[in-house]
PDB file as gemmi writes it, atoms N, CA and C in Angstrom:
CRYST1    1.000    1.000    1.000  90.00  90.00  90.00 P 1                      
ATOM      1  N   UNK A   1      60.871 -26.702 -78.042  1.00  0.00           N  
ATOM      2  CA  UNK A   1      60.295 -27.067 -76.780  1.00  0.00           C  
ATOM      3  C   UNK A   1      61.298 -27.709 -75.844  1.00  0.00           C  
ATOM      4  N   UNK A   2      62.530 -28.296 -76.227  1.00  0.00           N  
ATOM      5  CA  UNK A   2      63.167 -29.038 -75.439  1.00  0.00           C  
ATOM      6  C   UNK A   2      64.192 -27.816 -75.162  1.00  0.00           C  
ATOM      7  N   UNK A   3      63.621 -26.538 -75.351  1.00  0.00           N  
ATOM      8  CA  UNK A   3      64.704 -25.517 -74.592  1.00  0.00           C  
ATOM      9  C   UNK A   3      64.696 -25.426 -73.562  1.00  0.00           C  
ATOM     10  N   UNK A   4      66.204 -25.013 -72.511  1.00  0.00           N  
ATOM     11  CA  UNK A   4      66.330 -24.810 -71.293  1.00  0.00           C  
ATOM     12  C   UNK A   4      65.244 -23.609 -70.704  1.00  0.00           C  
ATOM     13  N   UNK A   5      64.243 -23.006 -70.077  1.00  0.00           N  
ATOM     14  CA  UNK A   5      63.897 -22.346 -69.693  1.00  0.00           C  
ATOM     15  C   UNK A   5      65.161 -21.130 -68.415  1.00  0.00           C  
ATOM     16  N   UNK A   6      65.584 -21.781 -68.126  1.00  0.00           N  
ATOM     17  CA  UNK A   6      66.420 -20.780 -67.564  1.00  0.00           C  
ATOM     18  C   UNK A   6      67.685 -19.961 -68.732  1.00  0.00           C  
ATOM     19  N   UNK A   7      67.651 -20.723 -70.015  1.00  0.00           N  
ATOM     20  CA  UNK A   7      68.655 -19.950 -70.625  1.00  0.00           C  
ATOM     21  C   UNK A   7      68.293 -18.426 -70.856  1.00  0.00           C  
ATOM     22  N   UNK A   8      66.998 -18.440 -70.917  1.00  0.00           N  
ATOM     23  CA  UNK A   8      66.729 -16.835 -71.230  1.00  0.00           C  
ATOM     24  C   UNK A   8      66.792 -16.081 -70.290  1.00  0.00           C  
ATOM     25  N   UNK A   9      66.968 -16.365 -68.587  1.00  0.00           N  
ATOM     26  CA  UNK A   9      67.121 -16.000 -67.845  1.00  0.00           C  
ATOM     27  C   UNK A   9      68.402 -15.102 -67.703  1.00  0.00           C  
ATOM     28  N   UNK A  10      68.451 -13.369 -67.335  1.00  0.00           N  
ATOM     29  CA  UNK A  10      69.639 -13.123 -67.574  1.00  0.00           C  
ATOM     30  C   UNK A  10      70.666 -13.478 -66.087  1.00  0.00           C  
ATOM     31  N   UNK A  11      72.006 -13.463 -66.661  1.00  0.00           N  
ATOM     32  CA  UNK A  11      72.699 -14.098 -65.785  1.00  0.00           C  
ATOM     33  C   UNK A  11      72.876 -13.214 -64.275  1.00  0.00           C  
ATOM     34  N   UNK A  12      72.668 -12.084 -64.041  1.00  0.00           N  
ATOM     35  CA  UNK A  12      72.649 -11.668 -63.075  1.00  0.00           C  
ATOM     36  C   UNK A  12      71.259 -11.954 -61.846  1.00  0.00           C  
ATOM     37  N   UNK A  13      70.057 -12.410 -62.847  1.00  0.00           N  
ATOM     38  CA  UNK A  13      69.147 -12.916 -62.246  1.00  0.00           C  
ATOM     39  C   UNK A  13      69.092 -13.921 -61.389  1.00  0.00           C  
ATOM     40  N   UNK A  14      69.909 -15.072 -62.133  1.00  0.00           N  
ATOM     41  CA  UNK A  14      69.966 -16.326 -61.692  1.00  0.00           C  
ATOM     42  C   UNK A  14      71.024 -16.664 -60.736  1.00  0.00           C  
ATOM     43  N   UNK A  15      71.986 -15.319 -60.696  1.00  0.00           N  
ATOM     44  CA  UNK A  15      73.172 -14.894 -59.338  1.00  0.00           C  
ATOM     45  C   UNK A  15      71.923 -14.555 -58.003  1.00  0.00           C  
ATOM     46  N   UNK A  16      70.777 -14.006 -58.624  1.00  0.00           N  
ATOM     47  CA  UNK A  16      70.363 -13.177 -57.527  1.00  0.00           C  
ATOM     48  C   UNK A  16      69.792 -14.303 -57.104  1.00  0.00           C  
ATOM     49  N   UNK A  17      68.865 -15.138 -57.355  1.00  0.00           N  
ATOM     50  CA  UNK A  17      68.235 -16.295 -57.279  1.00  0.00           C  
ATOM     51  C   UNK A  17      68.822 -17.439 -56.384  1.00  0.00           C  
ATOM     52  N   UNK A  18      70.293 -17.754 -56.855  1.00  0.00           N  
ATOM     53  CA  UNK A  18      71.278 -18.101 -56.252  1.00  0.00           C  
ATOM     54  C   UNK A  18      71.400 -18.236 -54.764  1.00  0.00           C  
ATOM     55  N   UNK A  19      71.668 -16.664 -54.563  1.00  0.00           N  
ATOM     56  CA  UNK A  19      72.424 -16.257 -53.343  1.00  0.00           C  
ATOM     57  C   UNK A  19      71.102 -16.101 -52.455  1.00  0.00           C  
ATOM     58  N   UNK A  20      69.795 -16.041 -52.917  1.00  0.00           N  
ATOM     59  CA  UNK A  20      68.680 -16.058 -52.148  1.00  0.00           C  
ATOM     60  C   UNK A  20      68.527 -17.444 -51.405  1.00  0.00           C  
ATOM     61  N   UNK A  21      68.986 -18.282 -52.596  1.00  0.00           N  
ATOM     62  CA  UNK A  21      68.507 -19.675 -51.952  1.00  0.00           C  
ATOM     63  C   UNK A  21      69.532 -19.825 -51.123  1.00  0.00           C  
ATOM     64  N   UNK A  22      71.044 -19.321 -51.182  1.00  0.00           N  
ATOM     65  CA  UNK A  22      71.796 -19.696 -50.703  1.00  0.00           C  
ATOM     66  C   UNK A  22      71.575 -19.119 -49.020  1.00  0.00           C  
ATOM     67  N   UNK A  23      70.925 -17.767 -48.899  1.00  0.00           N  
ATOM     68  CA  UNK A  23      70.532 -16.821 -47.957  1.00  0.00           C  
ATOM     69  C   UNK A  23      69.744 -17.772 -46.780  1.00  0.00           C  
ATOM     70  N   UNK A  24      68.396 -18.824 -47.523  1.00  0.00           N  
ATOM     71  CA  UNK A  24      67.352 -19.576 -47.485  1.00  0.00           C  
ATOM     72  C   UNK A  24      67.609 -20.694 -46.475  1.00  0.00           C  
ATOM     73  N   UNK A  25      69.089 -21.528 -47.278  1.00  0.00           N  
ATOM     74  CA  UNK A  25      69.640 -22.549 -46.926  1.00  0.00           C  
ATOM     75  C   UNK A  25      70.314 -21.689 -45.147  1.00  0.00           C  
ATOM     76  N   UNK A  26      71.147 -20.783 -45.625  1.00  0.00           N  
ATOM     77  CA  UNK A  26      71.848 -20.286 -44.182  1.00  0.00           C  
ATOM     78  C   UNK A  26      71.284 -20.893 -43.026  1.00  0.00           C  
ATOM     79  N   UNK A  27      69.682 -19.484 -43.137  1.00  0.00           N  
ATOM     80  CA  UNK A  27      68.730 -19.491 -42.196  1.00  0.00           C  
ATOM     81  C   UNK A  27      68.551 -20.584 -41.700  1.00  0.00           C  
ATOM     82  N   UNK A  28      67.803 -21.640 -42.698  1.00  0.00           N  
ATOM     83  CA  UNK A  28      67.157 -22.777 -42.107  1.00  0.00           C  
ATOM     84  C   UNK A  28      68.306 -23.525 -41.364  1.00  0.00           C  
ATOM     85  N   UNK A  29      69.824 -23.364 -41.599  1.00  0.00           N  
ATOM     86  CA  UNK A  29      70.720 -23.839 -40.780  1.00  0.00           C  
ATOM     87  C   UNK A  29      70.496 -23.793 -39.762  1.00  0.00           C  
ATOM     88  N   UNK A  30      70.767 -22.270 -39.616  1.00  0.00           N  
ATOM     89  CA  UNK A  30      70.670 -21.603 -37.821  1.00  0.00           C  
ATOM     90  C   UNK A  30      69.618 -21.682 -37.151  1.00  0.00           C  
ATOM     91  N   UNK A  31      68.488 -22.331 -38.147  1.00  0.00           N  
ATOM     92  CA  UNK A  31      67.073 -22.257 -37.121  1.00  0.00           C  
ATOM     93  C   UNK A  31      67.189 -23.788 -37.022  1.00  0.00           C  
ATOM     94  N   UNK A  32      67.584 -24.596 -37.585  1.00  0.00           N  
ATOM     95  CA  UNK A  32      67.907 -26.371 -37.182  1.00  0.00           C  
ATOM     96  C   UNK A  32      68.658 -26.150 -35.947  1.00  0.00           C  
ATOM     97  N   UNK A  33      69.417 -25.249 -36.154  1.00  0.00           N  
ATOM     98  CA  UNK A  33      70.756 -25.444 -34.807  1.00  0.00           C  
ATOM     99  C   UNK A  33      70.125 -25.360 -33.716  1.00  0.00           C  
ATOM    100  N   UNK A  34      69.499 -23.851 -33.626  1.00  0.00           N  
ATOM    101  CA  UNK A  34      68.604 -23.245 -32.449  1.00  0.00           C  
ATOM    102  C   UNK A  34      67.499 -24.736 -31.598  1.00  0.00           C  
ATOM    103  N   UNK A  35      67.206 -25.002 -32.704  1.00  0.00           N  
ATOM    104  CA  UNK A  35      65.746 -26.053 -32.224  1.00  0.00           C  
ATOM    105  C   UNK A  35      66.349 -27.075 -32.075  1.00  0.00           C  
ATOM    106  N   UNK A  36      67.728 -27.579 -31.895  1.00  0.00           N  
ATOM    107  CA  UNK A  36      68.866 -28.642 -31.402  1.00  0.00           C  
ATOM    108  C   UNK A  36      68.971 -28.226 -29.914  1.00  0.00           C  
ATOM    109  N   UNK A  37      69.572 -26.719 -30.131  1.00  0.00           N  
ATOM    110  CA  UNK A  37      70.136 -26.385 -28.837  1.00  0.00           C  
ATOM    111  C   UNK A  37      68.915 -26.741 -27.477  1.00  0.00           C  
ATOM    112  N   UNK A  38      67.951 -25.919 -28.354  1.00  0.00           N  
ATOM    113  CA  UNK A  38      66.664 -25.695 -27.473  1.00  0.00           C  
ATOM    114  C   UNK A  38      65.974 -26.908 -26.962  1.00  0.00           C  
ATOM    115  N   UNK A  39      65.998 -28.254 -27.890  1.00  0.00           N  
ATOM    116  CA  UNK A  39      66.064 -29.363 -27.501  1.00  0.00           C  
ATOM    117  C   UNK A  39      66.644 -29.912 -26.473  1.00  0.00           C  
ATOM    118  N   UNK A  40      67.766 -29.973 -26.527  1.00  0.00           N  
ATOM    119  CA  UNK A  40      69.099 -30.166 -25.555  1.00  0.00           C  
ATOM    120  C   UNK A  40      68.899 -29.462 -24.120  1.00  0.00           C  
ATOM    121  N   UNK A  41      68.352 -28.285 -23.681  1.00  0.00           N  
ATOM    122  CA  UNK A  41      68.193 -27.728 -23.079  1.00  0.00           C  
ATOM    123  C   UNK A  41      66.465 -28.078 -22.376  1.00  0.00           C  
ATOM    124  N   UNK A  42      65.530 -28.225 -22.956  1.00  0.00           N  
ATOM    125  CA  UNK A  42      64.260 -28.828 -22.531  1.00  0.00           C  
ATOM    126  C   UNK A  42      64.625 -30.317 -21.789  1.00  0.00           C  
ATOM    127  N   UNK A  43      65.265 -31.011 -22.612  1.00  0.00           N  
ATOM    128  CA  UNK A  43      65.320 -32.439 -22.716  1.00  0.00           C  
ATOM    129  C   UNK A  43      65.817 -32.818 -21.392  1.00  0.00           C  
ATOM    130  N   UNK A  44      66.851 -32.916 -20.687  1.00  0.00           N  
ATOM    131  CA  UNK A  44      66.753 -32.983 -18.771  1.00  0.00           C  
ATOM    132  C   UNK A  44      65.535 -32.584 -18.638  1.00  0.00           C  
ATOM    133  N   UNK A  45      65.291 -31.087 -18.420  1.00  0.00           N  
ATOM    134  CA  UNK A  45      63.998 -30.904 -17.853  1.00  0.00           C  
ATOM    135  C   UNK A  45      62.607 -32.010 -17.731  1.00  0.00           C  
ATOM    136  N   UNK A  46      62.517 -32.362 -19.292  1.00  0.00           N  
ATOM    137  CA  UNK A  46      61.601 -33.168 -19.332  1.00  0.00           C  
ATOM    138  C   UNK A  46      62.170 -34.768 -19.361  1.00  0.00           C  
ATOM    139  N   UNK A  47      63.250 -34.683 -18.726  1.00  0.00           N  
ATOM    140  CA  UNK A  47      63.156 -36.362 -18.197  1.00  0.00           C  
ATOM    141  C   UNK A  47      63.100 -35.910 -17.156  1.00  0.00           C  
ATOM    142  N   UNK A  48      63.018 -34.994 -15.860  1.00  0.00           N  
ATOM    143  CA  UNK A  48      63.250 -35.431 -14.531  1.00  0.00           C  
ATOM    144  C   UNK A  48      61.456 -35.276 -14.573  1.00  0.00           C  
ATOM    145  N   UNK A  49      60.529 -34.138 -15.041  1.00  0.00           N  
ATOM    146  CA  UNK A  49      59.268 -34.237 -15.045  1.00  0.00           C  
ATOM    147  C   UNK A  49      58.783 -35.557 -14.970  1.00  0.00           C  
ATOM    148  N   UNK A  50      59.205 -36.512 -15.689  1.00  0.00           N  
ATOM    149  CA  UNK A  50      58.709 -37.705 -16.090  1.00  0.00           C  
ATOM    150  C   UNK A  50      59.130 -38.649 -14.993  1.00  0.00           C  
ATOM    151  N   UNK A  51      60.426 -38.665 -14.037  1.00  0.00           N  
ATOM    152  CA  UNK A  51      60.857 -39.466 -13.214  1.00  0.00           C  
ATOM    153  C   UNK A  51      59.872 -38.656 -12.176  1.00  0.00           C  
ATOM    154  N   UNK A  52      59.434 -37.752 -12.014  1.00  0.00           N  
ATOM    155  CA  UNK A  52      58.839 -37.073 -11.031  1.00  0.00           C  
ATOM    156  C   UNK A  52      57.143 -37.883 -10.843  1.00  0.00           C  
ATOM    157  N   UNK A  53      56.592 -37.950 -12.075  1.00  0.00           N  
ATOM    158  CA  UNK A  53      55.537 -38.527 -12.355  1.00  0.00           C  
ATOM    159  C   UNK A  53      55.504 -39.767 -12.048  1.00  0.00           C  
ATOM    160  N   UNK A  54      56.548 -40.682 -12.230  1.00  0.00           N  
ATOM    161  CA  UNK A  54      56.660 -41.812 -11.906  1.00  0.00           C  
ATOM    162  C   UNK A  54      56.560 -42.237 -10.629  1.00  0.00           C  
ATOM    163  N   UNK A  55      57.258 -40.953  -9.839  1.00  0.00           N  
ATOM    164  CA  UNK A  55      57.159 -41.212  -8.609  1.00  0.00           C  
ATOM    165  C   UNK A  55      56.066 -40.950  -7.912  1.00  0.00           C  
ATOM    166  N   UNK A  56      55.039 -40.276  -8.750  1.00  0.00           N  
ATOM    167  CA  UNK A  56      53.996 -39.704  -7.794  1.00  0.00           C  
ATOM    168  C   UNK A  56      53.226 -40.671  -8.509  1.00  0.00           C  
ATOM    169  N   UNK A  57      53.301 -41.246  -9.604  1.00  0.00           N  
ATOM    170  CA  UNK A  57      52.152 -42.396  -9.911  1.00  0.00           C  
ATOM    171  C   UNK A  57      52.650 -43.502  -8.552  1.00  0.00           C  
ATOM    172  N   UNK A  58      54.019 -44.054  -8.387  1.00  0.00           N  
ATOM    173  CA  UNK A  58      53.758 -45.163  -7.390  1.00  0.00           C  
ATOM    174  C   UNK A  58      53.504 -44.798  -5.887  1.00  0.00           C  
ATOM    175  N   UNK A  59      53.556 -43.302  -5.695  1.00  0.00           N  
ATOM    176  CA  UNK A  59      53.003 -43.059  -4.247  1.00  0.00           C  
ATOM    177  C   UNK A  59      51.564 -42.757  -4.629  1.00  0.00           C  
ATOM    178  N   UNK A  60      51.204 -42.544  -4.957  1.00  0.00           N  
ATOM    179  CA  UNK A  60      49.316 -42.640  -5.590  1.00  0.00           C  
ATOM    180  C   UNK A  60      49.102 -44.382  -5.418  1.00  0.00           C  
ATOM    181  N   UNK A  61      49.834 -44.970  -5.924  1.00  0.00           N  
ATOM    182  CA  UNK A  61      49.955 -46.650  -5.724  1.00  0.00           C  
ATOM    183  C   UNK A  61      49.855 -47.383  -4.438  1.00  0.00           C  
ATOM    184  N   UNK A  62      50.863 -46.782  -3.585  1.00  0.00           N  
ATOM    185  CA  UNK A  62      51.087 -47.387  -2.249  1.00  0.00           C  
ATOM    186  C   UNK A  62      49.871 -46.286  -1.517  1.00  0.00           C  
ATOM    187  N   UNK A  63      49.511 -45.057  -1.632  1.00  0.00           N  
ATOM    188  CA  UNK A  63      48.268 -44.327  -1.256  1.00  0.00           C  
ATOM    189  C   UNK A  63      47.062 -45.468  -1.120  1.00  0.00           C  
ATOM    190  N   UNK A  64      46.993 -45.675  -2.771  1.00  0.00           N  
ATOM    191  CA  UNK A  64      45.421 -46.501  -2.630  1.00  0.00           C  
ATOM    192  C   UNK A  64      45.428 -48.157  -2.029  1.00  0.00           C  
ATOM    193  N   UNK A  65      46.374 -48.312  -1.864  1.00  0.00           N  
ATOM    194  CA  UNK A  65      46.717 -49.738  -1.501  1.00  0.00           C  
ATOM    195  C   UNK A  65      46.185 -49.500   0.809  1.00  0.00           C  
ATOM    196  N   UNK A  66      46.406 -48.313   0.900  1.00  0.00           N  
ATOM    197  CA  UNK A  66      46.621 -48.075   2.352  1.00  0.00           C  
ATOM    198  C   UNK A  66      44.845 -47.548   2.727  1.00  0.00           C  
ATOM    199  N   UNK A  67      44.528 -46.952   1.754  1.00  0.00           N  
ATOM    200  CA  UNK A  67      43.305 -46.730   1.860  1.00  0.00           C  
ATOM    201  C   UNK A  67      42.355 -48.015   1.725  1.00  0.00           C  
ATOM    202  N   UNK A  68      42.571 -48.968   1.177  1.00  0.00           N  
ATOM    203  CA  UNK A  68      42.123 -50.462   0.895  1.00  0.00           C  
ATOM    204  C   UNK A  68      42.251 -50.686   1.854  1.00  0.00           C  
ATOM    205  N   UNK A  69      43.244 -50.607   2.757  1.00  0.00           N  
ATOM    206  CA  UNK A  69      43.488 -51.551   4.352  1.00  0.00           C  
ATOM    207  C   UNK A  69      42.654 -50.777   5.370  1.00  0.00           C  
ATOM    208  N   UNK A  70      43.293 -49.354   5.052  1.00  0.00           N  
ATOM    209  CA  UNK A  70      42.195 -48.451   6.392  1.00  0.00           C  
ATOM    210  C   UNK A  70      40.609 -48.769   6.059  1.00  0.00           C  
ATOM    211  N   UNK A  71      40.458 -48.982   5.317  1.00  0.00           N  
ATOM    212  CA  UNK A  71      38.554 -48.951   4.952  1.00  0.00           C  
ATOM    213  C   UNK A  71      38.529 -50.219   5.482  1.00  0.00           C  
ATOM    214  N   UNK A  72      39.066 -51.759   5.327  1.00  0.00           N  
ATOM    215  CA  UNK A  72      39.211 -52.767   5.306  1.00  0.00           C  
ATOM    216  C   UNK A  72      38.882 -52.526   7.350  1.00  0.00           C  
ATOM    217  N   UNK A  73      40.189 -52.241   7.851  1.00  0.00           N  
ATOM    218  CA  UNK A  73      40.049 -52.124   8.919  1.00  0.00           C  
ATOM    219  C   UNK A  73      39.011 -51.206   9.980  1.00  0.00           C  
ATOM    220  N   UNK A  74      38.737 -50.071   9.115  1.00  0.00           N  
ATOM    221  CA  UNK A  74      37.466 -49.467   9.507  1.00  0.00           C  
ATOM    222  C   UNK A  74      36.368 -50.078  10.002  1.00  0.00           C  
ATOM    223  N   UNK A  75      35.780 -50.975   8.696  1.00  0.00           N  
ATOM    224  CA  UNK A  75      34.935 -51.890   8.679  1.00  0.00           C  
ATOM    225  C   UNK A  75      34.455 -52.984   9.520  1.00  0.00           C  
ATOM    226  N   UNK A  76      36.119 -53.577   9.769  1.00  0.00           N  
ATOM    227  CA  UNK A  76      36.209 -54.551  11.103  1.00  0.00           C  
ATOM    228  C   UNK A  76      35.565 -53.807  12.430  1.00  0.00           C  
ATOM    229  N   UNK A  77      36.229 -52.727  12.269  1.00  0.00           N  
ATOM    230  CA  UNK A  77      36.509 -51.778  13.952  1.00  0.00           C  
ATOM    231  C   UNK A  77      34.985 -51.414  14.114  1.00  0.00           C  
ATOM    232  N   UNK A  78      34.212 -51.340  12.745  1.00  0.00           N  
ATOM    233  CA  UNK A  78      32.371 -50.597  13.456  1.00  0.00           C  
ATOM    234  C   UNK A  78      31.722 -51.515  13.521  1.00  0.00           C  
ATOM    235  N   UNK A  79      32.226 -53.030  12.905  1.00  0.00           N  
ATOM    236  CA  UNK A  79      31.574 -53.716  13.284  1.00  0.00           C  
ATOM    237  C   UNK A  79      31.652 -54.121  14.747  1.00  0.00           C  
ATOM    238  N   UNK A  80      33.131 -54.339  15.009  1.00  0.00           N  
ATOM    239  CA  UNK A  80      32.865 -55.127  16.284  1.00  0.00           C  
ATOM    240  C   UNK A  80      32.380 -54.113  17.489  1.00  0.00           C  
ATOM    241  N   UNK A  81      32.668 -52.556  16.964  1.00  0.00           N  
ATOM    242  CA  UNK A  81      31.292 -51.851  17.433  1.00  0.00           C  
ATOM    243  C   UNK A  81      30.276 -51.794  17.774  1.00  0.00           C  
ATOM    244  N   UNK A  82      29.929 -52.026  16.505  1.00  0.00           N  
ATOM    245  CA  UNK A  82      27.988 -52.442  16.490  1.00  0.00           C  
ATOM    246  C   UNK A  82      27.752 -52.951  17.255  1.00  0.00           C  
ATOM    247  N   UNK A  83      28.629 -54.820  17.563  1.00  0.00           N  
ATOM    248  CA  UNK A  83      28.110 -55.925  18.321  1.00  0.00           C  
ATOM    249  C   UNK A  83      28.519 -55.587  19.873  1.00  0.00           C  
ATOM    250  N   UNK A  84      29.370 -54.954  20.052  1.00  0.00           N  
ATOM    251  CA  UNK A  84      29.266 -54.522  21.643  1.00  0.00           C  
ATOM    252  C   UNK A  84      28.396 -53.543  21.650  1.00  0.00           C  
ATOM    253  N   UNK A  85      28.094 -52.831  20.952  1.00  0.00           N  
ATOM    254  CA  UNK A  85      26.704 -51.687  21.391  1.00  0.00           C  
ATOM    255  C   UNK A  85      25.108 -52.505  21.608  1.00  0.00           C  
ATOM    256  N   UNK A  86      25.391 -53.268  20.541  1.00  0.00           N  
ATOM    257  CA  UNK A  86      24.020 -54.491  20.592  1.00  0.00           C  
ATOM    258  C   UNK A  86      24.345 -55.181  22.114  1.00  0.00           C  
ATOM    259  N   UNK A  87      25.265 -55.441  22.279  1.00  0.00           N  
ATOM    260  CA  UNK A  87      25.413 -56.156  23.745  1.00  0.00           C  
ATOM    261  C   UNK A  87      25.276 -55.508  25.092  1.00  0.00           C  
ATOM    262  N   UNK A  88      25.202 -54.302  24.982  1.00  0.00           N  
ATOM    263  CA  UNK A  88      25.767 -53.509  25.871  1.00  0.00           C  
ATOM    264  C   UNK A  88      24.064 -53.105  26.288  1.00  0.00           C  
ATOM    265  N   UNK A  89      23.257 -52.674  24.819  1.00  0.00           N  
ATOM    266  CA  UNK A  89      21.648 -52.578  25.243  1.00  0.00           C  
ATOM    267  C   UNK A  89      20.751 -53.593  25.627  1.00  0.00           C  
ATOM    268  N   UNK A  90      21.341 -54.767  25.120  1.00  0.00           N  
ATOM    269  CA  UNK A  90      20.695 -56.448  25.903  1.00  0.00           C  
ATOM    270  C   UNK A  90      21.132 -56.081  27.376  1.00  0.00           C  
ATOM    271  N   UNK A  91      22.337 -55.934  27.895  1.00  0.00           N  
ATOM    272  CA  UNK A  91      22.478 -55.267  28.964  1.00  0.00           C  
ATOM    273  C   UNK A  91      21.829 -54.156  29.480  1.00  0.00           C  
ATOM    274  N   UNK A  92      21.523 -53.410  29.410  1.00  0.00           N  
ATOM    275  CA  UNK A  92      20.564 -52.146  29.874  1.00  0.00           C  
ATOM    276  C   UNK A  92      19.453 -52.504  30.169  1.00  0.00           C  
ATOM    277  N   UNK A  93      19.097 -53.398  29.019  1.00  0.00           N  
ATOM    278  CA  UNK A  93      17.528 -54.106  29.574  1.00  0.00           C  
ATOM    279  C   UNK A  93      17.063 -54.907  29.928  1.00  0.00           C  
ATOM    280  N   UNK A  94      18.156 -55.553  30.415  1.00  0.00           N  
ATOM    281  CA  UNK A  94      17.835 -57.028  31.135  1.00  0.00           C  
ATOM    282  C   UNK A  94      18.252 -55.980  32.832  1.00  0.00           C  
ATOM    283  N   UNK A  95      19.184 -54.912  33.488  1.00  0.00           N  
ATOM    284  CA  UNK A  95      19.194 -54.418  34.068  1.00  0.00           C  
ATOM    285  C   UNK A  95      17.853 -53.692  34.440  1.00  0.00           C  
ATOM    286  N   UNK A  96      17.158 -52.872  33.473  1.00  0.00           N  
ATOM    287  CA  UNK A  96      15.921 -52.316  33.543  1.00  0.00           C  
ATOM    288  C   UNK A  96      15.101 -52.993  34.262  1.00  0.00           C  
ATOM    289  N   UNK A  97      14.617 -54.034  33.573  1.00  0.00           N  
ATOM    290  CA  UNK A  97      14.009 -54.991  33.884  1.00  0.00           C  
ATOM    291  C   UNK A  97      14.242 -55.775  35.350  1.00  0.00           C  
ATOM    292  N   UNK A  98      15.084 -56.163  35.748  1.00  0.00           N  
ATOM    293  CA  UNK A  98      15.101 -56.606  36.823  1.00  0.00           C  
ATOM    294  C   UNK A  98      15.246 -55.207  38.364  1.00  0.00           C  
ATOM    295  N   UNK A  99      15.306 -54.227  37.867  1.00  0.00           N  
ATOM    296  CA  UNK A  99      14.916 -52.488  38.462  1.00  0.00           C  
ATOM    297  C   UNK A  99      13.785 -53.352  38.449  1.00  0.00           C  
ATOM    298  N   UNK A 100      13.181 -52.979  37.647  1.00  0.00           N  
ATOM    299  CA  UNK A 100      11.196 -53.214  38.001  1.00  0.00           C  
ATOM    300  C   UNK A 100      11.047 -53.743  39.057  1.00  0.00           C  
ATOM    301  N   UNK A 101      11.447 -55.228  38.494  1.00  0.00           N  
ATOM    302  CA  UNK A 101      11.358 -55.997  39.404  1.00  0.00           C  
ATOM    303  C   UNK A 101      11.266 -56.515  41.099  1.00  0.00           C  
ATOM    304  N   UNK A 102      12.401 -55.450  41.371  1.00  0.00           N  
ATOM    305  CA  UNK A 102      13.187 -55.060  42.437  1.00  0.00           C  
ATOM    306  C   UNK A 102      11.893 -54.128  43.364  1.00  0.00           C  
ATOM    307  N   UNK A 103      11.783 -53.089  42.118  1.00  0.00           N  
ATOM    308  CA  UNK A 103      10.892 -51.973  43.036  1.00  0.00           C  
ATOM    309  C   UNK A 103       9.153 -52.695  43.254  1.00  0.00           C  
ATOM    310  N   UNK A 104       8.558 -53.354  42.309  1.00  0.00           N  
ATOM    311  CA  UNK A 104       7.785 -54.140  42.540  1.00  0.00           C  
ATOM    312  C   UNK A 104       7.670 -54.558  44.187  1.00  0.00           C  
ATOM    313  N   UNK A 105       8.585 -55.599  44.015  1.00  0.00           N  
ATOM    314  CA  UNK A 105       9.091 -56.285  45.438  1.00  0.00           C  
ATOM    315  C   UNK A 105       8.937 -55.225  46.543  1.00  0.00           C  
ATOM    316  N   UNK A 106       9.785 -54.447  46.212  1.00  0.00           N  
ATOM    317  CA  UNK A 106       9.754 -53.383  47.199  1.00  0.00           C  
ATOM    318  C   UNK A 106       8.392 -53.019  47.582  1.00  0.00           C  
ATOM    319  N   UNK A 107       7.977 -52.473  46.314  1.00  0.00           N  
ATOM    320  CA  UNK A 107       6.689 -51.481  47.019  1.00  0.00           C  
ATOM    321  C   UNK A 107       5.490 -52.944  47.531  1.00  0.00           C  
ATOM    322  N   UNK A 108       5.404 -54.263  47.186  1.00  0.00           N  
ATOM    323  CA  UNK A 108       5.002 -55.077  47.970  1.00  0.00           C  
ATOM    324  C   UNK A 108       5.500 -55.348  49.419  1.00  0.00           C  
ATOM    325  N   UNK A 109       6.768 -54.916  49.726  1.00  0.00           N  
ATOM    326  CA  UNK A 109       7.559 -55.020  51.122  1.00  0.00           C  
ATOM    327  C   UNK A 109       6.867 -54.179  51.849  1.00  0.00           C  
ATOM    328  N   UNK A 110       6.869 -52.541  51.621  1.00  0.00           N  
ATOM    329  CA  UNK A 110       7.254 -51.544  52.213  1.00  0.00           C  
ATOM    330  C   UNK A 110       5.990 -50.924  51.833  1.00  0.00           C  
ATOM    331  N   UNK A 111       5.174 -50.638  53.167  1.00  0.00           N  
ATOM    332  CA  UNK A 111       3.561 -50.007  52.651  1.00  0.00           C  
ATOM    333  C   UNK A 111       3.882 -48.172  52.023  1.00  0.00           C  
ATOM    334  N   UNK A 112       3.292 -47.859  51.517  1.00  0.00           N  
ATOM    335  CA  UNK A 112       3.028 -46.382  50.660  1.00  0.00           C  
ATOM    336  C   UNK A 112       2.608 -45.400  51.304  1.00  0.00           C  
ATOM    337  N   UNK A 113       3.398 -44.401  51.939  1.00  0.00           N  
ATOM    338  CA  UNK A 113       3.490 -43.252  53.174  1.00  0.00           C  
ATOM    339  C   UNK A 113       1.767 -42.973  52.690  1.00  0.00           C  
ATOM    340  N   UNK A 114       1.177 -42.474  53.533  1.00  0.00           N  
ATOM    341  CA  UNK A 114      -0.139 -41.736  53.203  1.00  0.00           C  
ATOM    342  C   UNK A 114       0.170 -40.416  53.652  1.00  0.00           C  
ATOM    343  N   UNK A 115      -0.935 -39.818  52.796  1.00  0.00           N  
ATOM    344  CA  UNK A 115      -0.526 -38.111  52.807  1.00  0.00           C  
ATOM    345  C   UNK A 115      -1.742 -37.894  54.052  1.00  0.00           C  
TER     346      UNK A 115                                                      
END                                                                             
């Protein structure tokens, strides 16, 4: 039981076996190399992507920061809207009103043509 299992193996087998693994090893060389190179070659790419992102995350930044102020200032601007439109119809009808008034007077002044 404590025999070698490969001794019965004949020796041209274990050449062939060999040079397979050795075949095995090559490959996986040239495919390490490739996926180095190919690395190397992605790798700029995907740092400027990333400086690119960066930059569009802090203009997305200074974006929402400007939209905070325009709404901010919006807000001011309809209000002080509102309150001159509110002022402007206290005006209309305090004008109205003293119209009446006026023509009242009048048509007490000035007798009413008869037909």
């Amino acid at each position: 039981m404590s025999e070698d299992p490969t001794q019965n193996l004949p020796q041209d087998g274990l050449r062939q076996i060999l040079a397979r693994l050795d075949s095995i090893d090559a490959r996986l060389t040239t495919l390490e190399d490739k996926v180095d190179r190919r690395l190397q070659e992605t790798r700029p790419i995907w740092e400027q992507v990333l400086v690119r992102l960066e930059g569009v995350e802090s203009k997305m930044g200074t974006l929402e920061g400007n939209v905070g102020t325009l709404r901010e200032e919006m807000h001011t601007g309809l209000r002080r809207i509102e309150r001159q439109i509110e002022t402007l119809a206290k005006d209309v009808l305090e004008v109205r009103g003293d119209q009446r008034d006026l023509e009242k007077r009048l048509d007490e002044i000035e007798p009413k043509p008869t037909q």
